[in-house]
Gaussian input, Z-matrix of N, CA and C with variables (Angstrom, degrees):
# hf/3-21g

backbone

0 1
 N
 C     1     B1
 C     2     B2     1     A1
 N     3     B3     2     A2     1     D1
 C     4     B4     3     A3     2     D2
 C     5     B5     4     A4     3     D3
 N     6     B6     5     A5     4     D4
 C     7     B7     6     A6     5     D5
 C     8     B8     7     A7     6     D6
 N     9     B9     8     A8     7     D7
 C    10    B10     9     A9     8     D8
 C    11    B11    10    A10     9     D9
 N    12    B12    11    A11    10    D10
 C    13    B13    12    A12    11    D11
 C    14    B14    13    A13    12    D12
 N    15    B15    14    A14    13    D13
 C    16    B16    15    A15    14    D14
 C    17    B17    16    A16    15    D15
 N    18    B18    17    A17    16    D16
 C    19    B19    18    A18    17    D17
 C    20    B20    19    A19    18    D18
 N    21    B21    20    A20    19    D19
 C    22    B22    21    A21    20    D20
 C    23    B23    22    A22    21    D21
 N    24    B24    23    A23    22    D22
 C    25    B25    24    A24    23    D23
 C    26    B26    25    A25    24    D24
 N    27    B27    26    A26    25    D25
 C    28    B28    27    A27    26    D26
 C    29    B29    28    A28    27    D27
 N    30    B30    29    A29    28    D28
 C    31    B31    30    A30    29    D29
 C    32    B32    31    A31    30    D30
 N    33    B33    32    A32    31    D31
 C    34    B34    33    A33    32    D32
 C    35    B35    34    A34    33    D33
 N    36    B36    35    A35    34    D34
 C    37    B37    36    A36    35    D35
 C    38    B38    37    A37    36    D36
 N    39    B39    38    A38    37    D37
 C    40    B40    39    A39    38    D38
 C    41    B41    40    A40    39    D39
 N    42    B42    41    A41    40    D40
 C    43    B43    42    A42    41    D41
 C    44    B44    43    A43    42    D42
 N    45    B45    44    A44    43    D43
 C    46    B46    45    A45    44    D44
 C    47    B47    46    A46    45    D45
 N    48    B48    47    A47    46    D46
 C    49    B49    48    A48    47    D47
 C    50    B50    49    A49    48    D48
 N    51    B51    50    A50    49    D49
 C    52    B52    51    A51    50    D50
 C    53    B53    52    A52    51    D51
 N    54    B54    53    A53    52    D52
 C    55    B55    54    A54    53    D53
 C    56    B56    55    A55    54    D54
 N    57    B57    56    A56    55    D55
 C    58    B58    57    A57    56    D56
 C    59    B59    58    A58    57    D57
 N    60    B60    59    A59    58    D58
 C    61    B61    60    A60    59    D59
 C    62    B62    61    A61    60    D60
 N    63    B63    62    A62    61    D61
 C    64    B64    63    A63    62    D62
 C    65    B65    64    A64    63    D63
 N    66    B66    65    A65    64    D64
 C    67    B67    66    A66    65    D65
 C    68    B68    67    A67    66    D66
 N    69    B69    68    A68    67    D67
 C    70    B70    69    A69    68    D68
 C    71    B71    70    A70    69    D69
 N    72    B72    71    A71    70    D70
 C    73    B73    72    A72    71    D71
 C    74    B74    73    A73    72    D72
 N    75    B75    74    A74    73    D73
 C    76    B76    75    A75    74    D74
 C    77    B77    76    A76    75    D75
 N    78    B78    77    A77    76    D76
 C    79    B79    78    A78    77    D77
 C    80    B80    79    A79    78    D78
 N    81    B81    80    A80    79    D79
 C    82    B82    81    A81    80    D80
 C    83    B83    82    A82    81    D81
 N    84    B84    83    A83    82    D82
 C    85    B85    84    A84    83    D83
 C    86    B86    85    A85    84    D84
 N    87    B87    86    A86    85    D85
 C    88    B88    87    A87    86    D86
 C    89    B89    88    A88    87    D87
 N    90    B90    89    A89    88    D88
 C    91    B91    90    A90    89    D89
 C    92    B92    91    A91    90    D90
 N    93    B93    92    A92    91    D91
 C    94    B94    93    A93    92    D92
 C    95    B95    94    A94    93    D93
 N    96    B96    95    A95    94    D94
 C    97    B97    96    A96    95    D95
 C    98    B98    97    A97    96    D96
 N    99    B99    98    A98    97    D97
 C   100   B100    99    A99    98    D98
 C   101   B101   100   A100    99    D99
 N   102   B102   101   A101   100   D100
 C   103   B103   102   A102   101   D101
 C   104   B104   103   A103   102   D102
 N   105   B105   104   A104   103   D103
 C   106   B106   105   A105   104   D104
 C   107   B107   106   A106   105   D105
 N   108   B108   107   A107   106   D106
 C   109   B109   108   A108   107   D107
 C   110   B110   109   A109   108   D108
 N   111   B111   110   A110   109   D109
 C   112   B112   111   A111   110   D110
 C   113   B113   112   A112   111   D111
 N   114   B114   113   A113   112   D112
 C   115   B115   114   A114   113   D113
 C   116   B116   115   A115   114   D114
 N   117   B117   116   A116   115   D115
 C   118   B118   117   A117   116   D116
 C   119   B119   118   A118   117   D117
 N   120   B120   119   A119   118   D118
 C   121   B121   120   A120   119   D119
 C   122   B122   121   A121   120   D120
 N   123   B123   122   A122   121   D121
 C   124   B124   123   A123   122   D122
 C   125   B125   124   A124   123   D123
 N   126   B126   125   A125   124   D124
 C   127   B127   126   A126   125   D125
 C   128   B128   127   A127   126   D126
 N   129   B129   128   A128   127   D127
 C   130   B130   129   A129   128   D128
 C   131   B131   130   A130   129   D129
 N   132   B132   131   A131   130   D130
 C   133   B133   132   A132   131   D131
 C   134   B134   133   A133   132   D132
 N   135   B135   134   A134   133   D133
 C   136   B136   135   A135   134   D134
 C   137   B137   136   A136   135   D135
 N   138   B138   137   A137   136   D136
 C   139   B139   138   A138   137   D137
 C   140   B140   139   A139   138   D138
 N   141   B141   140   A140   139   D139
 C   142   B142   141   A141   140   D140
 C   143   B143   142   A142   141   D141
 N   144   B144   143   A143   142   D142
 C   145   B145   144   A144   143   D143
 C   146   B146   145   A145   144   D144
 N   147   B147   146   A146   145   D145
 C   148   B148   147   A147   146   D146
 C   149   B149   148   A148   147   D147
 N   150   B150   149   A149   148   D148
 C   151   B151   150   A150   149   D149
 C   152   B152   151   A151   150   D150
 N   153   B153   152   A152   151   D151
 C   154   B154   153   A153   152   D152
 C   155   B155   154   A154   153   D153
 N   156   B156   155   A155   154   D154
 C   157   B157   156   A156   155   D155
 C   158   B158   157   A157   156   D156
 N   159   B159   158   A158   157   D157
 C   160   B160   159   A159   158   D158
 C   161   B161   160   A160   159   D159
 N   162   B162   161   A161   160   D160
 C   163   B163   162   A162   161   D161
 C   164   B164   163   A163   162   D162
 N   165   B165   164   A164   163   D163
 C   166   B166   165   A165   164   D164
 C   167   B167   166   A166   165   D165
 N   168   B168   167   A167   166   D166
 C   169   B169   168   A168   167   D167
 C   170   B170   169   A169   168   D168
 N   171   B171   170   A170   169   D169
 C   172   B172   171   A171   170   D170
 C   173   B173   172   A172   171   D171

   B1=1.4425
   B2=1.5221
   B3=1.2117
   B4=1.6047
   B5=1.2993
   B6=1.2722
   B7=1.7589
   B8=1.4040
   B9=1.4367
   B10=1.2479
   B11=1.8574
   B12=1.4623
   B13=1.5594
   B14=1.9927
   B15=1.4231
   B16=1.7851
   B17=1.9206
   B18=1.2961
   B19=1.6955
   B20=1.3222
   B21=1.3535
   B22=0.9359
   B23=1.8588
   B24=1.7481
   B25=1.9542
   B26=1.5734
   B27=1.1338
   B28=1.5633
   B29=1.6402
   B30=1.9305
   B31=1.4797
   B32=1.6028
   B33=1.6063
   B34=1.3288
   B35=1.8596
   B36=1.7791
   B37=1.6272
   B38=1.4804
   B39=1.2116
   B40=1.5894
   B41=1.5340
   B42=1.5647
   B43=1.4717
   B44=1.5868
   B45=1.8837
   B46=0.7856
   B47=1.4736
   B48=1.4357
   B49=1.5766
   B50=1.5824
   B51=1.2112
   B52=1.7690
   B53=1.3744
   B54=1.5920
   B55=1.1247
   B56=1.7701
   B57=1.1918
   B58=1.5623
   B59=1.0807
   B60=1.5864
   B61=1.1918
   B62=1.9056
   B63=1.0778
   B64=1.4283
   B65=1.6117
   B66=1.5641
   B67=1.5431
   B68=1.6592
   B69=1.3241
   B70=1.2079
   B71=1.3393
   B72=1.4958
   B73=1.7494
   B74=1.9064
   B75=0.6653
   B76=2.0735
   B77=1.2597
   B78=1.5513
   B79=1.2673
   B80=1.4343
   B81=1.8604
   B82=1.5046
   B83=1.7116
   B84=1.8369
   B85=1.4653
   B86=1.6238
   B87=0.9704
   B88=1.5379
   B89=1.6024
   B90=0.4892
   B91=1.4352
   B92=1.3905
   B93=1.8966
   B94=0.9648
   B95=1.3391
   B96=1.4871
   B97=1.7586
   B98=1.4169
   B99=1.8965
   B100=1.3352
   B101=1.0133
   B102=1.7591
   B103=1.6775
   B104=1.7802
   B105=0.9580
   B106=1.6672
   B107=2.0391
   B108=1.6873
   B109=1.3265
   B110=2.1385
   B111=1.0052
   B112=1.2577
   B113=1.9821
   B114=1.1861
   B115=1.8713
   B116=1.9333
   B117=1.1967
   B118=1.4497
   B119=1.3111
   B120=1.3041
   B121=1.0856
   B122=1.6549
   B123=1.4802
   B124=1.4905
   B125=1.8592
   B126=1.3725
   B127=1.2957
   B128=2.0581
   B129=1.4932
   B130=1.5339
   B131=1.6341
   B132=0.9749
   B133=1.2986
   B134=2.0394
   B135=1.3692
   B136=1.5690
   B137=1.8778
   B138=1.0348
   B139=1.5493
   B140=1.5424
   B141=1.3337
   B142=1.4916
   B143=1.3812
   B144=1.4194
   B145=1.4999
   B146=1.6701
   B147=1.3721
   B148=1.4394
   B149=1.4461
   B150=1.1785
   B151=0.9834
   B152=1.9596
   B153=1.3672
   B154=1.7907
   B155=1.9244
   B156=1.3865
   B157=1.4344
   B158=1.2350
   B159=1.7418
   B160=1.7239
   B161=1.4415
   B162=1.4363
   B163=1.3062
   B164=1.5408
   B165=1.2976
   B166=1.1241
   B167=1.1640
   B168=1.2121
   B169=1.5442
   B170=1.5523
   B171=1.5934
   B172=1.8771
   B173=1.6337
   A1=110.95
   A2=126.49
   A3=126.42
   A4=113.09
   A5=122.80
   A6=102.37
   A7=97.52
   A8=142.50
   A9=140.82
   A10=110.96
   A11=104.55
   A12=106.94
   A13=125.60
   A14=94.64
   A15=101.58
   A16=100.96
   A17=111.04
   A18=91.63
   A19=97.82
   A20=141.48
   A21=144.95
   A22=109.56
   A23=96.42
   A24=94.92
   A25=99.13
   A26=135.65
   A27=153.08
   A28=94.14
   A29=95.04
   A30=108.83
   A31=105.91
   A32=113.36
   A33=101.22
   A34=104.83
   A35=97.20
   A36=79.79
   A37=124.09
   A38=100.86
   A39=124.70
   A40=116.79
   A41=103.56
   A42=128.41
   A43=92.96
   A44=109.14
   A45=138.53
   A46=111.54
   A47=152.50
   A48=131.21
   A49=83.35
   A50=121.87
   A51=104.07
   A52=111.99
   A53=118.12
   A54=132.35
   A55=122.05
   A56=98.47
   A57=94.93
   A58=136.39
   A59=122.84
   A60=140.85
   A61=100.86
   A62=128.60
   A63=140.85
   A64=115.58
   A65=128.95
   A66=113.49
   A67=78.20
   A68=143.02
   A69=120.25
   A70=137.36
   A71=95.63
   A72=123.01
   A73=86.97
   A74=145.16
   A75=129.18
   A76=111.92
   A77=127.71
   A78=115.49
   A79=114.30
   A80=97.86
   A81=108.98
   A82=101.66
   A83=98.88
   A84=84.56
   A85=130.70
   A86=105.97
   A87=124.09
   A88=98.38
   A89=131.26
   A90=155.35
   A91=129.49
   A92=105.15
   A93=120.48
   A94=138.02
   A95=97.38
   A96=110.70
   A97=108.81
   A98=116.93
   A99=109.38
   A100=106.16
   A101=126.81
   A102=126.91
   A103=98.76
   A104=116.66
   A105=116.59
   A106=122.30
   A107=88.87
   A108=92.04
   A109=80.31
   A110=90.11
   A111=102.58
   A112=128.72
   A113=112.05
   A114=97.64
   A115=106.35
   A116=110.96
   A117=120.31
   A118=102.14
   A119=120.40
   A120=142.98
   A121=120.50
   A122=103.49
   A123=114.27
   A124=101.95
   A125=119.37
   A126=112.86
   A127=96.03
   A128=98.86
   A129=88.69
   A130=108.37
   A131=145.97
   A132=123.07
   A133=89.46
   A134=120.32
   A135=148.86
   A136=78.07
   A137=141.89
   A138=112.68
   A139=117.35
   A140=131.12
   A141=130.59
   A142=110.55
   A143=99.84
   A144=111.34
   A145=116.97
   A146=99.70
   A147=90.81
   A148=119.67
   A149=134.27
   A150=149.10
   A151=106.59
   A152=78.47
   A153=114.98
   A154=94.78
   A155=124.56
   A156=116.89
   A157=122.24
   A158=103.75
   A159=115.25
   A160=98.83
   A161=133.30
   A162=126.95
   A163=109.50
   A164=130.09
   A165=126.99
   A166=123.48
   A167=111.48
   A168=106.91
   A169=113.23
   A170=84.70
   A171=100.19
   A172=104.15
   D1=-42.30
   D2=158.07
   D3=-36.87
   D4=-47.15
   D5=-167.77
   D6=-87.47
   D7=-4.65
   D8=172.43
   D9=-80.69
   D10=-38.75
   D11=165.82
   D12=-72.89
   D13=-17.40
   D14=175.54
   D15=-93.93
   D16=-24.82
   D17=174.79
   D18=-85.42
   D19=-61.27
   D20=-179.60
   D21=-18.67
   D22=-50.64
   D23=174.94
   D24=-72.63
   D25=-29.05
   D26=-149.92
   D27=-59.27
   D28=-42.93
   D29=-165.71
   D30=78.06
   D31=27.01
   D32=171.74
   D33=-112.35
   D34=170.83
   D35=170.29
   D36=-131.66
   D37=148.85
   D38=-169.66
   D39=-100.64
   D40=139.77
   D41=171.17
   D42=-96.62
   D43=129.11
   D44=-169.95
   D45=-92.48
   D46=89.93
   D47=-170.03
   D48=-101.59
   D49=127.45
   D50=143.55
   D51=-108.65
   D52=160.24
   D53=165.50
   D54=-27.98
   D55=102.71
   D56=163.71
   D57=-48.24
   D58=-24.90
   D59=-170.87
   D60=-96.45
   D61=15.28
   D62=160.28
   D63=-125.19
   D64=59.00
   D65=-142.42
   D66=-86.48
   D67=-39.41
   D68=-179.67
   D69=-20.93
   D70=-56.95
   D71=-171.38
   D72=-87.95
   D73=-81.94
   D74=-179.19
   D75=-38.07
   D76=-5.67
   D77=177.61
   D78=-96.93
   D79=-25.91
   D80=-176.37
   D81=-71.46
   D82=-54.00
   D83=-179.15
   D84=-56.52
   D85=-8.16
   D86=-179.06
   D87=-64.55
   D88=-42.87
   D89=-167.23
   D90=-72.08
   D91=-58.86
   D92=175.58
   D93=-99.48
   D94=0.33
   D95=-173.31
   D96=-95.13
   D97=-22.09
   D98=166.93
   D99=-68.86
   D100=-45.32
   D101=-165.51
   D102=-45.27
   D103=-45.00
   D104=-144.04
   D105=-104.28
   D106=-20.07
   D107=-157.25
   D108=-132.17
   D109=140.66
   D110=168.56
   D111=-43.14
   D112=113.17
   D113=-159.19
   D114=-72.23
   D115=-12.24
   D116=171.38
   D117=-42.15
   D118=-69.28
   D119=-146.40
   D120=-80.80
   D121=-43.88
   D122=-150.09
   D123=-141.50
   D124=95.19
   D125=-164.24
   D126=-111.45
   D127=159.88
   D128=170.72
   D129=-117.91
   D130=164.33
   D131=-144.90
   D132=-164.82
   D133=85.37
   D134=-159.10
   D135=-92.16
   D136=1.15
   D137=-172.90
   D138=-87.73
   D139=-134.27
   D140=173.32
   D141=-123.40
   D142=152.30
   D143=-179.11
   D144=-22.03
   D145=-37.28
   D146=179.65
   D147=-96.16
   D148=38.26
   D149=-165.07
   D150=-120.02
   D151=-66.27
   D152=-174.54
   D153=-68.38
   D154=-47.84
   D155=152.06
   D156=-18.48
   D157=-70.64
   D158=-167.84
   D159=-71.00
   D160=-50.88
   D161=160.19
   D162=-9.81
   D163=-83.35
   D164=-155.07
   D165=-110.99
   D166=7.06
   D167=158.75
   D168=-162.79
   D169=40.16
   D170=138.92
   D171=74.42

């Protein structure tokens, strides 16, 4: 969560993966990062490795 609060000051934007093995806390953030933070910018991304792959490098 630190390196998500220093880009966030960075003003850059971040793809969110959380741990599958915490689905509570990825469901909340699921939740709460559109409420709060701009969705342009800052997405959270609950799918599978191969998903979060194509995510980031296309």
């Amino acid at each position: 969560m630190l390196l998500l609060i220093g880009a966030t000051g960075a003003g850059c934007t971040c793809l969110i993966k959380p741990s599958e093995h915490a689905q509570a806390c990825a469901t909340l953030m699921e939740k709460l990062i559109p409420r709060y933070l701009d969705s342009d910018a800052y997405a959270v991304c609950l799918e599978a490795v191969e998903e979060t792959t194509h995510f980031l490098y296309g």
